[in-house]
MITORKE-201895 format. One record per residue: x, y, z of N, C-alpha, C, O in turn. Coordinates in nm, 3 decimals. Example, Ala and Ser with C-alpha at 12.3 -4.5 7.8 and 13.67 -1.06 7.14 Angstrom:
BEGIN
rec n_east: 1.319	n_north: -0.569	n_up: 0.780	ca_east: 1.230	ca_north: -0.450	ca_up: 0.780	c_east: 1.320	c_north: -0.330	c_up: 0.780	o_east: 1.424	o_north: -0.332	o_up: 0.846
rec n_east: 1.285	n_north: -0.225	n_up: 0.708	ca_east: 1.367	ca_north: -0.106	ca_up: 0.714	c_east: 1.290	c_north: 0.003	c_up: 0.787	o_east: 1.341	o_north: 0.114	o_up: 0.804
This chain:
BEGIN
rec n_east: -0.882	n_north: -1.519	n_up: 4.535	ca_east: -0.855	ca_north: -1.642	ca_up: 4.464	c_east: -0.913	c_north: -1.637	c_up: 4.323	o_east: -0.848	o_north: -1.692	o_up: 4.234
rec n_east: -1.014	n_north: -1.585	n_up: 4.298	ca_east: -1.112	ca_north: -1.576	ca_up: 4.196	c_east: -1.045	c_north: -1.480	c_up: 4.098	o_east: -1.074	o_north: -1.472	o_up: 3.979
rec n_east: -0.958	n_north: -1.411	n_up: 4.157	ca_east: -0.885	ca_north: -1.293	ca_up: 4.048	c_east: -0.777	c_north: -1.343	c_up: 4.000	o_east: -0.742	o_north: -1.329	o_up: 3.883
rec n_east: -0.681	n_north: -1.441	n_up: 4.136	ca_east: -0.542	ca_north: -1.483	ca_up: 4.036	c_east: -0.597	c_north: -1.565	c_up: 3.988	o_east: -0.499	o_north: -1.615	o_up: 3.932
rec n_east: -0.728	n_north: -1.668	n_up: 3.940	ca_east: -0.730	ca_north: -1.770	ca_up: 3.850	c_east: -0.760	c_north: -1.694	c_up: 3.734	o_east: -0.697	o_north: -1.730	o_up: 3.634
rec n_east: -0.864	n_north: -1.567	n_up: 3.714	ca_east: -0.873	ca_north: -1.489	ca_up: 3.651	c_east: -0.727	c_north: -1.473	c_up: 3.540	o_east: -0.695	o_north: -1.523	o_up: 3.433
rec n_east: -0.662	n_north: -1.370	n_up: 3.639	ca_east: -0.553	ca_north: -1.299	ca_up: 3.576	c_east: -0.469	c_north: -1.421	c_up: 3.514	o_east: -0.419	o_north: -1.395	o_up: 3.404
rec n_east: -0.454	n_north: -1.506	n_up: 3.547	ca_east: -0.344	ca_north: -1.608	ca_up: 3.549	c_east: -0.377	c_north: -1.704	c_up: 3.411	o_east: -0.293	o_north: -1.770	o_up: 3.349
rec n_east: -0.552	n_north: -1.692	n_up: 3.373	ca_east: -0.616	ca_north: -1.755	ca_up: 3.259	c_east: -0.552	c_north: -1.633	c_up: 3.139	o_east: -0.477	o_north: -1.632	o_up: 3.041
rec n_east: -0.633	n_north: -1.541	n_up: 3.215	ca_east: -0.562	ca_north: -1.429	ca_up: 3.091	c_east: -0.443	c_north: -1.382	c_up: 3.065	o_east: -0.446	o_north: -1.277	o_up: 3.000
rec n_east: -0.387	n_north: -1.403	n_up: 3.079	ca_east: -0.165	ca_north: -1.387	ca_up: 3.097	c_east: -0.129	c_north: -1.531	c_up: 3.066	o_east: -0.012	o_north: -1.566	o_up: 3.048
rec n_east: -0.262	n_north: -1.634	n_up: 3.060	ca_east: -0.157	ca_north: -1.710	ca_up: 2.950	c_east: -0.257	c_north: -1.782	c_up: 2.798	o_east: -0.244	o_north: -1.877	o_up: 2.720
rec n_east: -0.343	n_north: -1.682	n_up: 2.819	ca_east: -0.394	ca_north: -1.677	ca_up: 2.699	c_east: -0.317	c_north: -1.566	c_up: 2.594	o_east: -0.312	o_north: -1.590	o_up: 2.473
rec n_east: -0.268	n_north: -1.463	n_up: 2.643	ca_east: -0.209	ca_north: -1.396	ca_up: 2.572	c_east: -0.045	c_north: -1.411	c_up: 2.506	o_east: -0.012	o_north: -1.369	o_up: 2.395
rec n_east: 0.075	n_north: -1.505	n_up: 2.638	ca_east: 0.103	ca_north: -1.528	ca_up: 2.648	c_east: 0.163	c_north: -1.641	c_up: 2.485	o_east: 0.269	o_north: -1.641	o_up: 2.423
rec n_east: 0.016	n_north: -1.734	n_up: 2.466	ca_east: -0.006	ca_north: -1.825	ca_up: 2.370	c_east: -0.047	c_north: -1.794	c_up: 2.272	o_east: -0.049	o_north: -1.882	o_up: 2.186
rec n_east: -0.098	n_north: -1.659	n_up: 2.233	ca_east: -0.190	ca_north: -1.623	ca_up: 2.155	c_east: -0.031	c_north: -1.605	c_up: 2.000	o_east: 0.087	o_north: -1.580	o_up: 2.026
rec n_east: -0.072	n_north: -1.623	n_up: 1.902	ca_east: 0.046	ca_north: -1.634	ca_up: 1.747	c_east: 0.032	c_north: -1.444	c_up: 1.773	o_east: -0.064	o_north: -1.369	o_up: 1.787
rec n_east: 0.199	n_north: -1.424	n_up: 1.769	ca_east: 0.245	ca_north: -1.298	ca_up: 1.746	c_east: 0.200	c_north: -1.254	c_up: 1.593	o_east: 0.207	o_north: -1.333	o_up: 1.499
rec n_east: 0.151	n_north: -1.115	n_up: 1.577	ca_east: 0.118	ca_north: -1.057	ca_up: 1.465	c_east: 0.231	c_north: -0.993	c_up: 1.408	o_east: 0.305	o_north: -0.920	o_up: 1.475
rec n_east: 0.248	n_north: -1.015	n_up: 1.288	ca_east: 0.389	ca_north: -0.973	ca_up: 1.177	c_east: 0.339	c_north: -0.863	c_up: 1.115	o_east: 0.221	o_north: -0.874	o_up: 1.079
rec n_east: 0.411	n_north: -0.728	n_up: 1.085	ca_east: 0.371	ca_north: -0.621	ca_up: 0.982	c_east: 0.455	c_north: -0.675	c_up: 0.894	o_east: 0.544	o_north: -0.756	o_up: 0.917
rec n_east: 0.406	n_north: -0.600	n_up: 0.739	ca_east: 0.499	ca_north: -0.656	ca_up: 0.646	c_east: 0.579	c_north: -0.510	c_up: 0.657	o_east: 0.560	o_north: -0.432	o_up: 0.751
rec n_east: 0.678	n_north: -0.481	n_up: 0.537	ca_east: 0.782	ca_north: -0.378	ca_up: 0.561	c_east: 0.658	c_north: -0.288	c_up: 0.521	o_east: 0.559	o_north: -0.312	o_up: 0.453
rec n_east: 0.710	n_north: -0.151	n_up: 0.605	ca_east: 0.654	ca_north: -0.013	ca_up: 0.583	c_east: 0.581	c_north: 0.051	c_up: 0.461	o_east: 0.480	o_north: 0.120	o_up: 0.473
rec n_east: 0.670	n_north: 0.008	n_up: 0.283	ca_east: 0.613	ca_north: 0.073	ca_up: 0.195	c_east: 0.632	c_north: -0.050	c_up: 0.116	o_east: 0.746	o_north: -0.086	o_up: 0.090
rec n_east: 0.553	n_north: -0.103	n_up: 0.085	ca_east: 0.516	ca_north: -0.225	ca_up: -0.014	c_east: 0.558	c_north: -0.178	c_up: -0.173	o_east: 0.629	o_north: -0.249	o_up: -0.245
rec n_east: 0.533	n_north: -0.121	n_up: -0.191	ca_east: 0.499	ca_north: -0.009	ca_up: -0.350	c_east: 0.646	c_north: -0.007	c_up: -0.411	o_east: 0.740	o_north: 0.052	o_up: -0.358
rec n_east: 0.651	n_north: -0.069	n_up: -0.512	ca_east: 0.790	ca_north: -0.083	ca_up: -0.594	c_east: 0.848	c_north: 0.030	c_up: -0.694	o_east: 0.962	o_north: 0.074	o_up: -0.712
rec n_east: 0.696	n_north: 0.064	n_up: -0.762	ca_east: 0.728	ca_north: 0.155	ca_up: -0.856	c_east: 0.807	c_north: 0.284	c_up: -0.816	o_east: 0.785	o_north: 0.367	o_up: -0.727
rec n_east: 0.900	n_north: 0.274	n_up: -0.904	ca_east: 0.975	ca_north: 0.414	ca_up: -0.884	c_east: 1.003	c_north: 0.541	c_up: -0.993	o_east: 1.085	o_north: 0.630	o_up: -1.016
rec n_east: 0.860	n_north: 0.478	n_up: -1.051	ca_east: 0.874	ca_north: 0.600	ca_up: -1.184	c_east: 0.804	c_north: 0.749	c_up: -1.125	o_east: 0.708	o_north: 0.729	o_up: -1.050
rec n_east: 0.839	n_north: 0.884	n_up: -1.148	ca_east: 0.822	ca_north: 0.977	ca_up: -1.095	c_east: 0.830	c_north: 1.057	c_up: -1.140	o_east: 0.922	o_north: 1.135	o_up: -1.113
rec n_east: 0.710	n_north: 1.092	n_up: -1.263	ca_east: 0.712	ca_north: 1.237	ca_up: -1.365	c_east: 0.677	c_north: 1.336	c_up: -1.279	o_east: 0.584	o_north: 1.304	o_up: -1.205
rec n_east: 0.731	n_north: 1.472	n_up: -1.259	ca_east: 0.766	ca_north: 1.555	ca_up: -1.184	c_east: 0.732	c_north: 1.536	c_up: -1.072	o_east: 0.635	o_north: 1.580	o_up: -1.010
rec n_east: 0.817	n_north: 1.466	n_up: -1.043	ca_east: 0.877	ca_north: 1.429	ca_up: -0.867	c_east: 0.737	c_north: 1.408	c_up: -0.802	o_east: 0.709	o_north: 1.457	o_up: -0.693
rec n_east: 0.622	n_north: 1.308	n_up: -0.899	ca_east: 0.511	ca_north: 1.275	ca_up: -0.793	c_east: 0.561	c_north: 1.145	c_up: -0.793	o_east: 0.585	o_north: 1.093	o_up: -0.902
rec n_east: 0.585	n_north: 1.070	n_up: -0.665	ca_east: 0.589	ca_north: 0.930	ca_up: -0.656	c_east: 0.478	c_north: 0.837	c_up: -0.596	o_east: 0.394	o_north: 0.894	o_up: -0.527
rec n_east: 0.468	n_north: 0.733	n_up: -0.609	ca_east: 0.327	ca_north: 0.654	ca_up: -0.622	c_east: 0.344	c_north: 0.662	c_up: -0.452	o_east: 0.439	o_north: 0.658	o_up: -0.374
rec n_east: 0.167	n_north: 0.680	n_up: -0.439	ca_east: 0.117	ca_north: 0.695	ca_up: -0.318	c_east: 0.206	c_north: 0.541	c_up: -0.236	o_east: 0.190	o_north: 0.440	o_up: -0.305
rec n_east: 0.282	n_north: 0.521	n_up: -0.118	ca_east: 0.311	ca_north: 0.405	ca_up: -0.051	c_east: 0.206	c_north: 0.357	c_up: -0.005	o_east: 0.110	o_north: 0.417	o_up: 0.043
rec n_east: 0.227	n_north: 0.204	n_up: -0.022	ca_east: 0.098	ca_north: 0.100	ca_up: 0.026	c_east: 0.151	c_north: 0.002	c_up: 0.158	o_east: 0.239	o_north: -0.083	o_up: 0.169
rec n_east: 0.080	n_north: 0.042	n_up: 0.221	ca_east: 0.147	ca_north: -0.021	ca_up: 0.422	c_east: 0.070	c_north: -0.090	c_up: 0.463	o_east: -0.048	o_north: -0.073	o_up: 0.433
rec n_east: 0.112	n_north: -0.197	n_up: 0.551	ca_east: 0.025	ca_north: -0.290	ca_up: 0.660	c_east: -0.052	c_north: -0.197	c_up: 0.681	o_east: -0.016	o_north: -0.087	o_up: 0.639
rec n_east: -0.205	n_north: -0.210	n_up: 0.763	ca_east: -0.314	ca_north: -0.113	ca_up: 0.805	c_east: -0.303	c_north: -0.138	c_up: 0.919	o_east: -0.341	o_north: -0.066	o_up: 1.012
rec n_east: -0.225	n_north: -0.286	n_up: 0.930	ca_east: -0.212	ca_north: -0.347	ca_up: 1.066	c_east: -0.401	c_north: -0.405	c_up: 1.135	o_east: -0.442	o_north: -0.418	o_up: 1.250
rec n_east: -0.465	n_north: -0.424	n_up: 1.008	ca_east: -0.639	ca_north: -0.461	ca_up: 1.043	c_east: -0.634	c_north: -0.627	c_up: 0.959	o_east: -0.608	o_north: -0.634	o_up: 0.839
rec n_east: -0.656	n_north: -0.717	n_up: 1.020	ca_east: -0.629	ca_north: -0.828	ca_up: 0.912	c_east: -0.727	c_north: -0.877	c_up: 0.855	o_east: -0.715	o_north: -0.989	o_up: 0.804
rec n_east: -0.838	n_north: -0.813	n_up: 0.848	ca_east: -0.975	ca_north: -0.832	ca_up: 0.754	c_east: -0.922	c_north: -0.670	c_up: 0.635	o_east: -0.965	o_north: -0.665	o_up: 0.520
rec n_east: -0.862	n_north: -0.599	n_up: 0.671	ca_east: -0.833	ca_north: -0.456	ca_up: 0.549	c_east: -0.692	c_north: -0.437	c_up: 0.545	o_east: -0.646	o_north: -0.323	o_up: 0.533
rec n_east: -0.600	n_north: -0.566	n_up: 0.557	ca_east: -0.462	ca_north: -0.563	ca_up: 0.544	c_east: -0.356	c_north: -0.415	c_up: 0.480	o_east: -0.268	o_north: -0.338	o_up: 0.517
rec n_east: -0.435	n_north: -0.444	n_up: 0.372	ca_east: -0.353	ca_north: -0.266	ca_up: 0.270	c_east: -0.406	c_north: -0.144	c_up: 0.292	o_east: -0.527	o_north: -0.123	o_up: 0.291
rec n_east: -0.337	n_north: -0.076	n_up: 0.308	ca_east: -0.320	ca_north: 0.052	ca_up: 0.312	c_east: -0.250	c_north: 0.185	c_up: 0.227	o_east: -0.132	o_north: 0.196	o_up: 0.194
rec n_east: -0.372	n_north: 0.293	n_up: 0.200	ca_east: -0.269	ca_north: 0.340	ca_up: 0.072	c_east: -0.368	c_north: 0.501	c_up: 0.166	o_east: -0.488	o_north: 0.499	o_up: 0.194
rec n_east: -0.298	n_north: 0.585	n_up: 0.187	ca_east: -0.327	ca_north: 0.696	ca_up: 0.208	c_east: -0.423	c_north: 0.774	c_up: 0.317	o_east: -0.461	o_north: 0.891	o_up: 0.331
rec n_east: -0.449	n_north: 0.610	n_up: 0.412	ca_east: -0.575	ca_north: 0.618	ca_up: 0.521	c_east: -0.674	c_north: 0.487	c_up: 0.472	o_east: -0.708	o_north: 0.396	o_up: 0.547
rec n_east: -0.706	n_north: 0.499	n_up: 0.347	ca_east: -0.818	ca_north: 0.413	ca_up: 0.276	c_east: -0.733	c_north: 0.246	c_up: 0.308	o_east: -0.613	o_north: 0.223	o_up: 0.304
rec n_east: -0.827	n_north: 0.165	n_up: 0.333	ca_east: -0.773	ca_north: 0.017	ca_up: 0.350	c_east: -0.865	c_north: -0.057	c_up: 0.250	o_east: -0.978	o_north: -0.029	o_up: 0.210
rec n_east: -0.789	n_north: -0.149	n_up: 0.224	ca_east: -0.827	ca_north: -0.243	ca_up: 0.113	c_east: -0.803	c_north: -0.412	c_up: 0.172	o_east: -0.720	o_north: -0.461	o_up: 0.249
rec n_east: -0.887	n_north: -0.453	n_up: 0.114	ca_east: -0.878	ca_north: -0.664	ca_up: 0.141	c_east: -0.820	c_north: -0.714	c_up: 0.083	o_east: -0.813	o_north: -0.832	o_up: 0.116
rec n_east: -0.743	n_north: -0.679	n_up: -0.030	ca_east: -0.649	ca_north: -0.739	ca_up: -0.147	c_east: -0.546	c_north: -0.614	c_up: -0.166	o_east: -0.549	o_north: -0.506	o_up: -0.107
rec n_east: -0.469	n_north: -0.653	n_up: -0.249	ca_east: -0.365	ca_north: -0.600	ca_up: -0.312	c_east: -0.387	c_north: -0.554	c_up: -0.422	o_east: -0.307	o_north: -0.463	o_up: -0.442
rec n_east: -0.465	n_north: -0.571	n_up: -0.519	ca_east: -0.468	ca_north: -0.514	ca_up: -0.624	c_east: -0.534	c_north: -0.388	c_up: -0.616	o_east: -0.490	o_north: -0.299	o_up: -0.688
rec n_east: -0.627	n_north: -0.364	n_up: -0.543	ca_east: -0.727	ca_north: -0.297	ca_up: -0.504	c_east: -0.615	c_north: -0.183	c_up: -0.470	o_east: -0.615	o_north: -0.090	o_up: -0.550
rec n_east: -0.515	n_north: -0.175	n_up: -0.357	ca_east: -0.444	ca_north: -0.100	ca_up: -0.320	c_east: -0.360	c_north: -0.046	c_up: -0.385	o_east: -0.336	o_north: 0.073	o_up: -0.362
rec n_east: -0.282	n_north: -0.125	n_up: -0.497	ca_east: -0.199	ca_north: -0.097	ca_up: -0.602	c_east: -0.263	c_north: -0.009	c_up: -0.713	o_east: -0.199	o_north: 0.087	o_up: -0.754
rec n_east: -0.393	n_north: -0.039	n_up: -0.766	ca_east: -0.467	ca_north: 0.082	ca_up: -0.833	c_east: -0.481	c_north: 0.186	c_up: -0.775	o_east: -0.440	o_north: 0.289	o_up: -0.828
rec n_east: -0.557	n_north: 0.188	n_up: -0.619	ca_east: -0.558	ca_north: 0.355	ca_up: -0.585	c_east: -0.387	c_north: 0.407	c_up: -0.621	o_east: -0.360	o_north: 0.487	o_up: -0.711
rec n_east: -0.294	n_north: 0.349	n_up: -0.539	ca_east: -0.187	ca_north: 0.415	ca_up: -0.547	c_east: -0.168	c_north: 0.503	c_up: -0.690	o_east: -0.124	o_north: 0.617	o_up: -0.703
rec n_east: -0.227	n_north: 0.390	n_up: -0.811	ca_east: -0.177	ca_north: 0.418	ca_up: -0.923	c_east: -0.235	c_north: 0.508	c_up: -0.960	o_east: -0.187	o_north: 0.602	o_up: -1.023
rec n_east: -0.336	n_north: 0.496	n_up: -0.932	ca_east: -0.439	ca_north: 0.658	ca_up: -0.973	c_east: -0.415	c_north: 0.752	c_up: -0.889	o_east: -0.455	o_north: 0.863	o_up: -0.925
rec n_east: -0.351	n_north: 0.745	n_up: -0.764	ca_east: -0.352	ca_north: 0.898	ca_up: -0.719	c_east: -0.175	c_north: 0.977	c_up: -0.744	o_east: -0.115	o_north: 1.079	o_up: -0.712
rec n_east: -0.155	n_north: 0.862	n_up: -0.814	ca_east: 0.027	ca_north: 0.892	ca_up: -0.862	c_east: -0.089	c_north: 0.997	c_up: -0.993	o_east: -0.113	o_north: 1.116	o_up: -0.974
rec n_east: -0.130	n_north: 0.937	n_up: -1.085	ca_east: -0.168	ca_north: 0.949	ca_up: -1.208	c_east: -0.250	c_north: 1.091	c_up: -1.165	o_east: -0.231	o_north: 1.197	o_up: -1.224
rec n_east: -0.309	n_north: 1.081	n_up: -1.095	ca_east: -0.406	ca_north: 1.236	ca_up: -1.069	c_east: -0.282	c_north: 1.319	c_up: -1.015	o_east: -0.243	o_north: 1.427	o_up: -1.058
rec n_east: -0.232	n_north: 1.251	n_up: -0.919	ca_east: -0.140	ca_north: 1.408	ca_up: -0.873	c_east: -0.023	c_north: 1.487	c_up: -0.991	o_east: 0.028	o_north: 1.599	o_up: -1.001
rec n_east: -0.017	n_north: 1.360	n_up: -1.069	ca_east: 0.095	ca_north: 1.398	ca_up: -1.230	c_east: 0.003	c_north: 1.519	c_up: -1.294	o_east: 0.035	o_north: 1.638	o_up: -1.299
rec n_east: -0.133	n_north: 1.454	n_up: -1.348	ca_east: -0.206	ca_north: 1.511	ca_up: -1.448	c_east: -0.256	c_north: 1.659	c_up: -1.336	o_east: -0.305	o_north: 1.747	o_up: -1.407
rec n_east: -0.255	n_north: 1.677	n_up: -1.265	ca_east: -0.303	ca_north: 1.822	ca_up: -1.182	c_east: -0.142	c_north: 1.958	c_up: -1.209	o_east: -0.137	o_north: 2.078	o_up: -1.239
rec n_east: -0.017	n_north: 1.833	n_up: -1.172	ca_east: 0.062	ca_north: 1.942	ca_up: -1.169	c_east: 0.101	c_north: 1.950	c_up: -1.369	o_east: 0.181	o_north: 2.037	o_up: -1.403
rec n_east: 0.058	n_north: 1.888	n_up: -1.446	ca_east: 0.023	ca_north: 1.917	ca_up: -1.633	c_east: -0.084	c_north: 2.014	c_up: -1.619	o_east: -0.075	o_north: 2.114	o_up: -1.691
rec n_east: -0.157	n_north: 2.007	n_up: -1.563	ca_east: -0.323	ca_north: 2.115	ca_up: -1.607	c_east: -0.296	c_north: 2.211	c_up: -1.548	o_east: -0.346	o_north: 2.315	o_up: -1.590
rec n_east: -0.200	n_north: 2.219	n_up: -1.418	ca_east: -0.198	ca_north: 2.341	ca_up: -1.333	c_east: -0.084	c_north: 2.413	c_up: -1.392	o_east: -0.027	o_north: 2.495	o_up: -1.320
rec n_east: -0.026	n_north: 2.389	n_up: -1.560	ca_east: 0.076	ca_north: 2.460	ca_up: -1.539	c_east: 0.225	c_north: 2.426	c_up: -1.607	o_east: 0.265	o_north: 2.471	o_up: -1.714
rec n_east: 0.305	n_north: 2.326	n_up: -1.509	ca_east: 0.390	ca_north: 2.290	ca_up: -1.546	c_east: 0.459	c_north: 2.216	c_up: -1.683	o_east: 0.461	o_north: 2.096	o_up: -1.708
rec n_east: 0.510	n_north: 2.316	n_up: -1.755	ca_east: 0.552	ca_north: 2.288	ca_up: -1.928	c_east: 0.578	c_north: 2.176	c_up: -1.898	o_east: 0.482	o_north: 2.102	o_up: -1.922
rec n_east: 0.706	n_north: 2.101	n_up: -1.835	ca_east: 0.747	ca_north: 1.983	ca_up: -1.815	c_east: 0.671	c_north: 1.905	c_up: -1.809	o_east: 0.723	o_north: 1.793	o_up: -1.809
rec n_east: 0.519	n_north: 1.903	n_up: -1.801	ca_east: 0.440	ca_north: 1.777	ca_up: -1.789	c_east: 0.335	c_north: 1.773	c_up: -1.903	o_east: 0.291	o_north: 1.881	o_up: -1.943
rec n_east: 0.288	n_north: 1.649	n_up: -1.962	ca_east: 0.147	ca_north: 1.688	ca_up: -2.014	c_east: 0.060	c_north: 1.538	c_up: -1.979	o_east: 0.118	o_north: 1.433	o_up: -1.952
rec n_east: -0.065	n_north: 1.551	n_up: -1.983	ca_east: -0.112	ca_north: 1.423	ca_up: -1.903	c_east: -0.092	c_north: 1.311	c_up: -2.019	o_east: -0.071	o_north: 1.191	o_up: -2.008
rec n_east: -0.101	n_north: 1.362	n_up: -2.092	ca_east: -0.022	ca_north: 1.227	ca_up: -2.179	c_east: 0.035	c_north: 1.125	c_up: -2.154	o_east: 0.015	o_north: 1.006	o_up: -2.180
rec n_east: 0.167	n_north: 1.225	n_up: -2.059	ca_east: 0.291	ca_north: 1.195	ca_up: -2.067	c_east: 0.274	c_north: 1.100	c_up: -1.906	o_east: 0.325	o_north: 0.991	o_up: -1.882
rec n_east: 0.196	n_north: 1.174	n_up: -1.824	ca_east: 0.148	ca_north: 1.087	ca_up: -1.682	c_east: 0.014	c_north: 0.953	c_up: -1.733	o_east: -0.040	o_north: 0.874	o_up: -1.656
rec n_east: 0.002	n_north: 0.959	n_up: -1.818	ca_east: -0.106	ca_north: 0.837	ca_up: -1.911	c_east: -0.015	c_north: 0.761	c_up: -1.916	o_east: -0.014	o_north: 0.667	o_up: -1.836
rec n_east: 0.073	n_north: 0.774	n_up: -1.996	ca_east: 0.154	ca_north: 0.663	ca_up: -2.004	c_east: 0.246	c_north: 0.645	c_up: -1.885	o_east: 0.275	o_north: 0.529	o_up: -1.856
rec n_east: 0.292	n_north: 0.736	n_up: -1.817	ca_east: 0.378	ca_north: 0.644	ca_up: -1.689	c_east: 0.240	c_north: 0.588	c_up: -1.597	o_east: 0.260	o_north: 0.503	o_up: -1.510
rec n_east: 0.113	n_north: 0.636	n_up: -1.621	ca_east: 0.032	ca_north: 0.488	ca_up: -1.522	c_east: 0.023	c_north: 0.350	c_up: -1.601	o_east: 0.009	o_north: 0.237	o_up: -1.554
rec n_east: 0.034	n_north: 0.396	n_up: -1.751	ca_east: 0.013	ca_north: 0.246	ca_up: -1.805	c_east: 0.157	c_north: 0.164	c_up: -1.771	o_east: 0.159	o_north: 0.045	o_up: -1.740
rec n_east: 0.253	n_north: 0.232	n_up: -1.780	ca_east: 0.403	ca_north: 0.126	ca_up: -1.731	c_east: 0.383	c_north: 0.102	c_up: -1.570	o_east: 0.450	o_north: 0.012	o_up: -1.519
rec n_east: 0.305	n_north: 0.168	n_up: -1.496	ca_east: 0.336	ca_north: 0.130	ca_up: -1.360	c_east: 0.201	c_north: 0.010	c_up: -1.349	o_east: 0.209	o_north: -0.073	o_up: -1.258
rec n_east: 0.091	n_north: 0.005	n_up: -1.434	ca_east: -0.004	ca_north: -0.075	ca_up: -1.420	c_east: 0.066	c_north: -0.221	c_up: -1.468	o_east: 0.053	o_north: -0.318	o_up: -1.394
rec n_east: 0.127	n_north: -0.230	n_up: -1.568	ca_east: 0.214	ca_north: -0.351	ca_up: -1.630	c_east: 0.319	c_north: -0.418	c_up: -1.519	o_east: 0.339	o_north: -0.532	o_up: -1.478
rec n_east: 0.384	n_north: -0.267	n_up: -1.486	ca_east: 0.518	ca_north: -0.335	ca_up: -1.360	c_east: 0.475	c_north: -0.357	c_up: -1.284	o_east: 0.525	o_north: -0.457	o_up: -1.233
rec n_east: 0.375	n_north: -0.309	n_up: -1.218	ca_east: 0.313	ca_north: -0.369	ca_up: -1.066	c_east: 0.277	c_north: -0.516	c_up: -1.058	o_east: 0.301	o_north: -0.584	o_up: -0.958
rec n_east: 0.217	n_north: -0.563	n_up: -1.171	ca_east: 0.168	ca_north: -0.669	ca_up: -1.158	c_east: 0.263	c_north: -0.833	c_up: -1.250	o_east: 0.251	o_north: -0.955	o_up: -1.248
rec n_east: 0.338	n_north: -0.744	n_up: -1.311	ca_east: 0.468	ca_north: -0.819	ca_up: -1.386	c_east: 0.570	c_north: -0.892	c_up: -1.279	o_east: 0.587	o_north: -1.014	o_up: -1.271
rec n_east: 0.646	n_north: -0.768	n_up: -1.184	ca_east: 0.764	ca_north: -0.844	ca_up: -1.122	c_east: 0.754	c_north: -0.713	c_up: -1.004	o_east: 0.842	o_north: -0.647	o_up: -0.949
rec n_east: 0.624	n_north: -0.711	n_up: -0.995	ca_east: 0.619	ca_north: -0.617	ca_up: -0.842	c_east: 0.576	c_north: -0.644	c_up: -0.714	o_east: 0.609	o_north: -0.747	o_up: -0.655
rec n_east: 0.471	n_north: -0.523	n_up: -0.646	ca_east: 0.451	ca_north: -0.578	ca_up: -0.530	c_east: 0.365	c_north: -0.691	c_up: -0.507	o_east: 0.346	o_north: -0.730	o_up: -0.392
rec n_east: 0.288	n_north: -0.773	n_up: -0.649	ca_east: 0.231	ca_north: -0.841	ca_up: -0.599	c_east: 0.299	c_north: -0.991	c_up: -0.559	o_east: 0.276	o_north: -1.059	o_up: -0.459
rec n_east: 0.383	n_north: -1.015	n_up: -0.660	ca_east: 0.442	ca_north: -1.114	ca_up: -0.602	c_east: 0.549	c_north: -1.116	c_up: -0.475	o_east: 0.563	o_north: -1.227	o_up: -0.424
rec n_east: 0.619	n_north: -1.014	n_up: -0.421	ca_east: 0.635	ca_north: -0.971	ca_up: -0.320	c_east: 0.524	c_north: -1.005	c_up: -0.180	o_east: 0.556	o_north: -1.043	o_up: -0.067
rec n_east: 0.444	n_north: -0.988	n_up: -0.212	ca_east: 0.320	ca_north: -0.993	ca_up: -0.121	c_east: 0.270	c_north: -1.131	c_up: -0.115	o_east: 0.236	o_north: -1.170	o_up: -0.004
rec n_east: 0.263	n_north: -1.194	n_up: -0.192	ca_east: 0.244	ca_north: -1.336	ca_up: -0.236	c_east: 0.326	c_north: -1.413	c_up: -0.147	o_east: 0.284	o_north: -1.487	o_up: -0.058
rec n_east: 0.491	n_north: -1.381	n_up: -0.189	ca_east: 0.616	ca_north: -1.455	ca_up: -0.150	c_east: 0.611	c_north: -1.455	c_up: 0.041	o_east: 0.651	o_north: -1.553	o_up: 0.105
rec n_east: 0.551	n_north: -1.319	n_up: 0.115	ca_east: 0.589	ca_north: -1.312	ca_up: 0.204	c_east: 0.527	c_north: -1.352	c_up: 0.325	o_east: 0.585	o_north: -1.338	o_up: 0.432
């Protein structure tokens, strides 16, 4: 008796409990991509105290997540410029982080994230 009141408390506590929503898979708008590095994707962590997610690392906000991305777009650009590739110079990955730092926060994922 003591177990189905048990089980029967807990099957409808769960039952009642508010379903958890992921948001879509890759949050991350920017689609600028000097030699084919594209910005790290930023995902539910699915943790709702470290919501964002960018590469393993979780973050409590969005902005927070949108910079790593932006810096490890920006490091992985400026490695394949230093390592080499004529086609690149970090300059040239300087300035596509400064347009992705402007668009992100202009008409990107944050208001996306906001809206949803």
């Amino acid at each position: 008796m003591k177990t189905t009141i048990i089980l029967t408390t807990l099957l409808s506590a769960l039952a009642l409990s508010a379903p958890t929503t992921k948001r879509q898979s890759n949050i991350q708008t920017f689609t600028g991509a000097l030699g084919g590095v594209a910005a790290t994707p930023i995902e539910d962590s699915g943790n709702a105290d470290r919501p964002f997610q960018v590469k393993g690392d979780t973050f409590v906000n969005i902005g927070a997540a949108v910079q790593r991305s932006c810096d490890q777009q920006f490091n992985a650009c400026a490695n394949l410029a230093n390592g080499g590739d004529a086609t690149l110079s970090v300059g040239a990955c300087s300035d596509q982080k400064s347009e992705f730092d402007r668009s992100e926060f202009n008409d990107g994922i944050v208001a996306n994230v906001l809206n949803s």
